[in-house]
N, C-alpha and C positions, 0 to 999 in steps of 0.2 A: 731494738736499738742497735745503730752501727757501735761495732768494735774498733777501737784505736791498734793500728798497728801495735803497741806497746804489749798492750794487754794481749794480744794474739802471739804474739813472740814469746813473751813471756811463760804463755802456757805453751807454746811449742817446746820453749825450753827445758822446762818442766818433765815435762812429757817423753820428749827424745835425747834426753841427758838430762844432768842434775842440776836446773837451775842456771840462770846465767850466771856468771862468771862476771867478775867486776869490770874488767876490762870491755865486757860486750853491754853494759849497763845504758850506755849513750849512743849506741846505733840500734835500741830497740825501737823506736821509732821512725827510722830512717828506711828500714829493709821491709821489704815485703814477708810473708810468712816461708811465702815460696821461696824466696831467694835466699834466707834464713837454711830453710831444709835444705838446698844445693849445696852450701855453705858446709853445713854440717855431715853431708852423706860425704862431698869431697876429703874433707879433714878425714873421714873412715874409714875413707879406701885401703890406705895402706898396711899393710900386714902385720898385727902385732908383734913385737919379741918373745918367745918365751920367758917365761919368768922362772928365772930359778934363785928359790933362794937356800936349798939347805946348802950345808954348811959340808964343807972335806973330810970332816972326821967322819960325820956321818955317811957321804957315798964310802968313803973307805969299809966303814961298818959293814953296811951293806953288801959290797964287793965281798966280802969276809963271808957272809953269810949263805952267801950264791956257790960259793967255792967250796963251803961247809955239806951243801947240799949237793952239789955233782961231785965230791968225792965220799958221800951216803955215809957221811960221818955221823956219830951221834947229833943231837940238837943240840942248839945251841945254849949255852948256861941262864939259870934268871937272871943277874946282873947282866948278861949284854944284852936279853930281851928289857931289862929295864930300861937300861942306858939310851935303847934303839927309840923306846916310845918315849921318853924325856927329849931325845933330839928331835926326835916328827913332831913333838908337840911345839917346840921352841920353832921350828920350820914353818907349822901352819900358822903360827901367830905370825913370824915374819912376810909370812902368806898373804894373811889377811891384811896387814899396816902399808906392803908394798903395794896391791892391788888397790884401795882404800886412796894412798893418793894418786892412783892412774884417775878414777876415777876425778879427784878433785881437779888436778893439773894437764891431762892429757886434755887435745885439742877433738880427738876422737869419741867425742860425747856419743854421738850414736850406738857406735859400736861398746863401748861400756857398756851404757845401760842396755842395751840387747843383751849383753850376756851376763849382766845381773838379773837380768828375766830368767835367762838359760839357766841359770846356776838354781833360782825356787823352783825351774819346769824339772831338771832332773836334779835333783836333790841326791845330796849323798857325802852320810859322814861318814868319815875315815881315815883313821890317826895315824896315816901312813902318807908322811910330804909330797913323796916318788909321786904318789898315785894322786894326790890330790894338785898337785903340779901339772902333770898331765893332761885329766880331767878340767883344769883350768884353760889351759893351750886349746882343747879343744873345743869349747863355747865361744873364747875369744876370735880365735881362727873362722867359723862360722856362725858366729853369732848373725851376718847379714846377707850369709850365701843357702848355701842349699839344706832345708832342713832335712832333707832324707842321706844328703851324705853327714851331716850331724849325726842323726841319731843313730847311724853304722858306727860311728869313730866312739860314739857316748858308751852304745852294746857294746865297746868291745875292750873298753877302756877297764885298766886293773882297777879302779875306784868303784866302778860301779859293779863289776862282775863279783867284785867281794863283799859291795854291802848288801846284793842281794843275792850272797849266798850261789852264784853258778858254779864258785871253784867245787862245788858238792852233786851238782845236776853230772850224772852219770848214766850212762846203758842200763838199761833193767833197775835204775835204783835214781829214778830222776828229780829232780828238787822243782820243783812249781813256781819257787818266789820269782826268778828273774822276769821268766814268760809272763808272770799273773803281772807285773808293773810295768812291763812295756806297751802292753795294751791296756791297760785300766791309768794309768797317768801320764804315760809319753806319748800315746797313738789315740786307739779309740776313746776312748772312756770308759767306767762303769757303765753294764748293761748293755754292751754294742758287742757281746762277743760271751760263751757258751763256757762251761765247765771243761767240756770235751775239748774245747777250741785249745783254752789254758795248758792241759795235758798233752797234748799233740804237740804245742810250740818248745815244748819245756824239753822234749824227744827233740827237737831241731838244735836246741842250742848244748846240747850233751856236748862235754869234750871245751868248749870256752873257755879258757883259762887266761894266768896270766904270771908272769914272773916275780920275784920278791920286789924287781925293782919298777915294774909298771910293764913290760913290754907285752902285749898277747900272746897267747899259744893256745895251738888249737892240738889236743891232745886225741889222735884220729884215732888210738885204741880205745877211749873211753867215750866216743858219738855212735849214737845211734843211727844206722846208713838204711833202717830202715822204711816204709810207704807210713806218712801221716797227711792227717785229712785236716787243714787248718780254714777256718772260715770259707769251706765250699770245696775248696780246691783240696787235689788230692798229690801227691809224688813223694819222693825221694829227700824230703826237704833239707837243706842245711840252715843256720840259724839267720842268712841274710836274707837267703829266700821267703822264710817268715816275714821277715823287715819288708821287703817289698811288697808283699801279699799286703800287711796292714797298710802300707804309702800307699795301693793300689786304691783303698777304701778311699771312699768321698767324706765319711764318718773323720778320720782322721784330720783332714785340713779342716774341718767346721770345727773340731775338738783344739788345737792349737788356734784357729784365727780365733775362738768366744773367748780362751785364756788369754790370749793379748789385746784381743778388744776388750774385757776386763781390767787387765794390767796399765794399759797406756790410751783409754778413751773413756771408761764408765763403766761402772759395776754393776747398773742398771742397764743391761742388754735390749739394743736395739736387735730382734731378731730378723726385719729384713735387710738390715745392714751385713750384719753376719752371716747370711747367705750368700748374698754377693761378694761378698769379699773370699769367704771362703768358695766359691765357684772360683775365681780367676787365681785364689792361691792353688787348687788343687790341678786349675791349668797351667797353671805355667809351671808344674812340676813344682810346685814348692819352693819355689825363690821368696827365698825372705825380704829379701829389698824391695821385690814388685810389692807384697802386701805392704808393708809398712807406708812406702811414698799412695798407695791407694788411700792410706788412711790421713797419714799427713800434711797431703797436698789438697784433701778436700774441703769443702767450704764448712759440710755437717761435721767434722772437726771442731770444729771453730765456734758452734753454739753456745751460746752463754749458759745452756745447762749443762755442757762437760767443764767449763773452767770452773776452778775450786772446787770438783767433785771429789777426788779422791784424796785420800787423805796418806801421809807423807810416810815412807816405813821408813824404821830407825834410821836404818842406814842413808837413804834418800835427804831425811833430818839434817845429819849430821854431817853427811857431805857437802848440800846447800848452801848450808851458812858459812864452813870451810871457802867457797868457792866467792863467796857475795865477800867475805871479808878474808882476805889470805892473811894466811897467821904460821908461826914454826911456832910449834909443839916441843918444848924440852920431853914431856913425856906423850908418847904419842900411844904405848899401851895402854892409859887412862884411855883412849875413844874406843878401845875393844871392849873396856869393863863398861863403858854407857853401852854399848850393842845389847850385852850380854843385858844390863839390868832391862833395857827397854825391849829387850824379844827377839830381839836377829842381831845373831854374832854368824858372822860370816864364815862358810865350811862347819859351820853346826846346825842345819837345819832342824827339828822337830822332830822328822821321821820323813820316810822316803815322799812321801805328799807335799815335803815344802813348807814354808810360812803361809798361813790363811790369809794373810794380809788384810786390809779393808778396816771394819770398824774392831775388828780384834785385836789392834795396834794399841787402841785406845782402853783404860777404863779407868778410873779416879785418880790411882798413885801410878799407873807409866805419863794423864797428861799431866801430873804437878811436878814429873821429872823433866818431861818434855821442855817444857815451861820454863825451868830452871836453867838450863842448859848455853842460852847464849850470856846469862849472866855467870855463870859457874866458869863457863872458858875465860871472859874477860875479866870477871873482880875476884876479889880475895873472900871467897863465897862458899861457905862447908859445909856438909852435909851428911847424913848417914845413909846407907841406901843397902835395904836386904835385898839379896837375890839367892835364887834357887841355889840350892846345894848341890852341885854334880858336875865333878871332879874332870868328865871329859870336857863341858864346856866351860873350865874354869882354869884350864891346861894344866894341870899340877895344883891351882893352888885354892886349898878349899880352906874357907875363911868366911863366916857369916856376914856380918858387919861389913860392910867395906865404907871407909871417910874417902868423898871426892873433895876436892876441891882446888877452886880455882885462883889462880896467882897472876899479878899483874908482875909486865916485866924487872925482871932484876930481883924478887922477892920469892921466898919461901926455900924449902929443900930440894935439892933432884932426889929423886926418888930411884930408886936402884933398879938393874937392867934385871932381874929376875921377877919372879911372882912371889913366890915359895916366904910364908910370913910377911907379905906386905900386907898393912892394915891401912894405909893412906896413900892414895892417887893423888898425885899434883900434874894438873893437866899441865899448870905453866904456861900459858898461851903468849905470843909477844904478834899482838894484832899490827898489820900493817896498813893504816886509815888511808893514805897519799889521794890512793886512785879512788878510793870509795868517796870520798871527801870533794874530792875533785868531781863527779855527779851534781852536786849541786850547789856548782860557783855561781851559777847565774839564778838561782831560785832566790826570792825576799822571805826575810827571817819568818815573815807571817803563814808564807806558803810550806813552809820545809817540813812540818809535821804529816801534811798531805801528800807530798811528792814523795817521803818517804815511806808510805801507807803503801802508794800507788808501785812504787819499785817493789815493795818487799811482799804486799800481797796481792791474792788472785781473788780474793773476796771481799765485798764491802767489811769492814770490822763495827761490829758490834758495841765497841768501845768507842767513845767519842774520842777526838783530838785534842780537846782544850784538857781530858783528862792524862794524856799521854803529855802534853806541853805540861803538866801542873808536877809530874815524877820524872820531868825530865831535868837536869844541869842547864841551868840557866845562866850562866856566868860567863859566857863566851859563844860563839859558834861553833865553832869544832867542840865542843866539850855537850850544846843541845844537839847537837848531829849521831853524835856518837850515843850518845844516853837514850835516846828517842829511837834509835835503830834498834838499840839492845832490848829499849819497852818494847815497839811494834812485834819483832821476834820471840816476845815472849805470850804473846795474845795468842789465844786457841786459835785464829782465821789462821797464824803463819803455819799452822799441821797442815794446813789443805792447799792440794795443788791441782 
């Protein structure tokens, strides 16, 4: 069966950013898929900003503590190492809420969601802003360029050199973790490389360091400048030289193109797709863009068995529907406590492997939150919700119990700019209908429950129409428009995209 432009944009959108945007709601069927993608790599082009968000007191802090250490003064007290991880942690939360609406509002869909890839491909917590700032700058920055000059910036970046432990890889006294996860989750994979291999690279990256406040240093009295033998090859190596040796592997571009043909095509592996795609990724030197428009601009894209294949992660979730209905958020740390209960809070990964994503998204009580969610933002809808107990991804504030819930505008509490004792999140959403509403001026009252199927999902739904018209607001049009968007959104098909 042919595919309607609609439905092919749709999951383009999907796919290579979060979902359409209300405003691109009524040129999905006008544009070709193709002209869609040019559309979107153009909006990309342009250079991110850094983002910074801590706070003066804190680089002051900071600067205190640099100064503390090049005049080899004692350490510094518990109170200002307290004080230090109360501000990184208030940093990474403004981390993740500033990022979070790039994601929703930027025109740069592409490049977003690239480097929401980048961020589960190298994965790395760490309660330090500086570093986790950085570490952001440099996925966005190449999220669509060169992945071998990435994964030099990623090696060498204080986030990641700390959470795996390199500030400890020394001369005669080497530490294994960095080496063991550059080749087992950034490069090759598991099983594409030796015990010995591991030891040899872990001697290259001796000496890798980095500043309290993010900057590298390469500590040349504490590298090893001796002969290591890494996957074949034998010399002198230093730690980028390693880095090339695994880009040189063919192993490596098949290891990244099967995780983003996973990520942004199907979980169920075409493997002679993924040959060829990784042949022409490990020719062109690893241009991220060449793979990607290989994959986007092709027809086997477009099969009706990758659309509604994969199923939505958190964040992906709650972007979405952000983007399909724009809304201000009186409190906008309520959508970091939905991350956290639903399984991916943003700069807290799991462990250096990343979220498993797929159906591990899903199991009883994350879809009966899932579920909840576009009625929780819009009505006066409360709830209880346990989540794990653990103080790092909870920034300070640990608290079993937490009551969500959702306030329609002008109604309920603000809720206060801290964590620390809050037992109630008031999302407060004040939804803005105009442009969403405006889609379907020309649809008859009969048709509207299906055009709004057809906008909001990638799957036939399960649930019939006449039972969505029967819980919907019947008293006007704008009020079945509205009600009918909120049911469809809450159906198990809107997880899948």
């Amino acid at each position: 069966m042919s595919l309607s432009n609609q439905v092919k944009n749709q999951h383009l959108l999907w796919r290579a950013g979060f979902g359409p945007a209300v405003e691109q709601l009524g040129d999905l069927s006008k544009y070709s898929p193709k002209q869609f993608y040019t559309a979107l790599k153009k909006a990309s082009a342009k250079k991110p900003e850094y983002i910074d968000v801590a706070d003066d007191y804190l680089k002051g802090l900071m600067m205190g503590i640099e100064e503390v250490g090049r005049q080899q003064k004692k350490e510094i007290s518990a109170d200002e190492k307290k004080l230090r991880q109360q501000k990184s942690r208030e940093g990474i939360r403004n981390l993740n809420m500033y990022w979070m609406h790039e994601m929703v509002n930027s025109a740069s869909q592409l490049r977003e969601k690239m480097a929401f890839f980048w961020h589960g491909h190298f994965a790395c917590r760490n309660l330090n802003v500086f570093y986790q700032q950085g570490l952001l700058d440099i996925i966005r920055r190449n999220a669509l360029g060169n992945f071998g000059v990435m994964l030099k910036e990623v090696s060498k970046s204080a986030a990641m050199l700390n959470f795996l432990n390199n500030q400890q890889n020394r001369k005669d006294h080497p530490n294994e973790n960095f080496a063991r996860e550059v080749m087992e989750l950034f490069t090759l994979g598991r099983g594409n490389y030796t015990e010995n291999d591991v030891k040899e690279a872990a001697r290259a990256f001796t000496g890798w360091s980095a500043s309290p406040k993010g900057e590298y240093l390469f500590r040349r009295f504490q590298h090893d400048y001796g002969s290591k033998t890494v996957l074949g090859k034998t010399g002198n190596f230093d730690g980028e030289e390693v880095l090339n040796i695994l880009l040189d592997q063919k192993q490596t571009a098949r290891f990244i193109t099967k995780k983003i043909y996973k990520f942004f095509v199907n979980e169920k592996i075409d493997e002679a797709k993924v040959d060829w795609l990784a042949d022409r990724f490990h020719k062109s030197d690893y241009e991220i863009n060449s793979l990607l428009e290989d994959i986007f601009i092709s027809d086997w894209f477009y099969d009706e068995k990758n659309i509604g294949a994969l199923i939505k992660s958190p964040v992906e979730l709650l972007v979405g529907i952000q983007r399909t209905l724009p809304m201000k958020l009186e409190n906008e740390e309520a959508l970091m406590l939905l991350q956290r209960v639903l399984g991916q809070l943003l700069f807290y990964p799991p462990n250096v492997a990343g979220w498993p994503g797929g159906k591990a998204w899903i199991d009883s009580s994350s879809l009966m939150m899932r579920m909840r969610i576009p009625k929780l933002i819009n009505d006066a809808d409360e709830m209880n919700v346990n989540a794990k107990d653990d103080d790092d991804t909870m920034m300070g504030m640990k608290d079993g119990n937490i009551q969500m819930k959702g306030i329609k505008k002008g109604g309920g509490q603000k809720a206060g700019a801290g964590y620390a004792g809050m037992r109630r999140q008031l999302i407060n959403a004040d939804v803005d209908w105009k442009l969403y509403l405006k889609n379907y001026e020309s649809v008859v009252r009969e048709k509207l429950a299906d055009e709004i199927s057809k906008t909001l999902l990638q799957v036939k739904s399960g649930v019939s129409m006449d039972l969505i018209k029967q819980y919907s607001d019947q008293t006007g049009r704008e009020n079945f428009i509205k009600t009918a968007t909120l049911q469809v959104m809450s159906l198990p098909e809107y997880q899948l995209c």
